[in-house]
N, C-alpha and C positions, 0 to 999 in steps of 0.2 A: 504494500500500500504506500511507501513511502517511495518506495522508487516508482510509480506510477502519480506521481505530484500529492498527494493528498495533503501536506501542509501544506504546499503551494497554493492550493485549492482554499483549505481553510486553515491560516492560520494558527497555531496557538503558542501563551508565553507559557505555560505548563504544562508536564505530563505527571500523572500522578498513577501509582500501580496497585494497586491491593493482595495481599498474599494472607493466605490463612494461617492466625496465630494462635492455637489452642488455649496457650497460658495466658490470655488477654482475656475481659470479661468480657462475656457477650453484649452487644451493641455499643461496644467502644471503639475509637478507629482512633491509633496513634502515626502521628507527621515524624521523620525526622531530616535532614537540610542534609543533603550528600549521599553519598551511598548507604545500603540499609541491606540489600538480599546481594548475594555472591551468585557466580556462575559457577554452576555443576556440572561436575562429569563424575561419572561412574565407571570405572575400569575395570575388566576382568583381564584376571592374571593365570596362567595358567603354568603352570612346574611340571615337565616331563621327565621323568627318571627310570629309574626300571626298577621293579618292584621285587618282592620275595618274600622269603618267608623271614620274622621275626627272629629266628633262633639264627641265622644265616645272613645277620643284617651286612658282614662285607662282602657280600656277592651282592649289593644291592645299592643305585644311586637313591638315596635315603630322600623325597621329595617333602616328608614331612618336615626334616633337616633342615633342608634349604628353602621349604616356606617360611619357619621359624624363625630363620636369619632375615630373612626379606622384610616379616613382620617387623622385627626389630628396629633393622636399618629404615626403615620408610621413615620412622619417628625422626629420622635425622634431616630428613631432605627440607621442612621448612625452617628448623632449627639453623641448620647452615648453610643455606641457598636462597631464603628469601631476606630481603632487608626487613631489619627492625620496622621499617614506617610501613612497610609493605604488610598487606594481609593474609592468608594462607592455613585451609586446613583439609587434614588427608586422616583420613579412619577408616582402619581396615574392618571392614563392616560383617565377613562374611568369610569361610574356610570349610569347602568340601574337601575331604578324603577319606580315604579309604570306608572300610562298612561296619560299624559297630561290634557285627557279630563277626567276625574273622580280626579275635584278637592276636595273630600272631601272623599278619600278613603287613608288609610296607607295602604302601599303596604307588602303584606307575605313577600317579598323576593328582594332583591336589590343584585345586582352585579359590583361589583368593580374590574374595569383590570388596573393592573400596571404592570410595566415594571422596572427591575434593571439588574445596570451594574456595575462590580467589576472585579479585576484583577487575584485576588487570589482565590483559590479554597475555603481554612479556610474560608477568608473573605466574599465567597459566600453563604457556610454553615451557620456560623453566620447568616448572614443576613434571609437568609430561614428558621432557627429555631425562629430564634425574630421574626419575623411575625408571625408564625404561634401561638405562642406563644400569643405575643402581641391580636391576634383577638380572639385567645381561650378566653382571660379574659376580653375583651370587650363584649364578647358575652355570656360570665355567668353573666357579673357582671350585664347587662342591660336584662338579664333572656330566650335570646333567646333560643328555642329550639336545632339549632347549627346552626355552620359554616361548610364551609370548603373552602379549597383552592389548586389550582391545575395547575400546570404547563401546558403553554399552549402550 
């Protein structure tokens, strides 16, 4: 709409957006001057390794291993990659592997969903590159076959 003229058409000196805020009491509608809601992306991660049996775990690229590390490290990418004044947040929200009942199996393949929110486009970038980045070297370094990861 906006690249088909519709300001041009009609004018306006504001835009204003509503989002639903549960912890707000019903029929209250709060302003704030600047930015307020972050852009989201939700990313699925996915750890290939080769699986086996628990009792045999070094005949095996351990994917629960090297999610764990991934977990870990992610906590670092806005700690030391975005600026202080900059905004930025990443939670790993989400972790399938293997099957409850087969306690004594490593799982091929684990999947990790997280979710980030940042204001800035750069600062979104970043943050997308460092991830990808960040799990590419967890994932040679612990010898998995690969990764990947992908907008969801």
């Amino acid at each position: 709409m906006i690249s088909d003229g519709l300001f041009e058409r009609f004018p306006v000196s504001a835009i204003y957006a509503m989002h639903n805020w549960p912890a707000m009491p019903p029929g209250t509608v709060r302003i704030n001057a600047g930015l307020m809601m972050a852009a989201v992306d939700h990313i699925a991660i996915e750890v290939r390794g080769e699986g086996g049996h628990g009792a045999h775990a070094y005949q095996t690229v351990d994917t629960v291993l090297v999610a764990a590390h991934i977990i870990t490290a992610v906590r670092s990418i806005v700690s030391r990659n975005v600026k202080a004044m900059d905004n930025a947040v990443i939670s790993v929200c989400a972790m399938l592997a293997g099957d409850l009942g087969a306690m004594s199996v490593v799982p091929g393949t684990v999947t990790l969903v997280d979710t980030e929110r940042t204001f800035k486009p750069c600062v979104q970038d970043a943050v997308e590159r460092r991830l990808h980045e960040l799990c590419a070297g967890h994932s040679a370094g612990f010898w998995c076959h690969r990764h990947r990861h992908r907008q969801l």
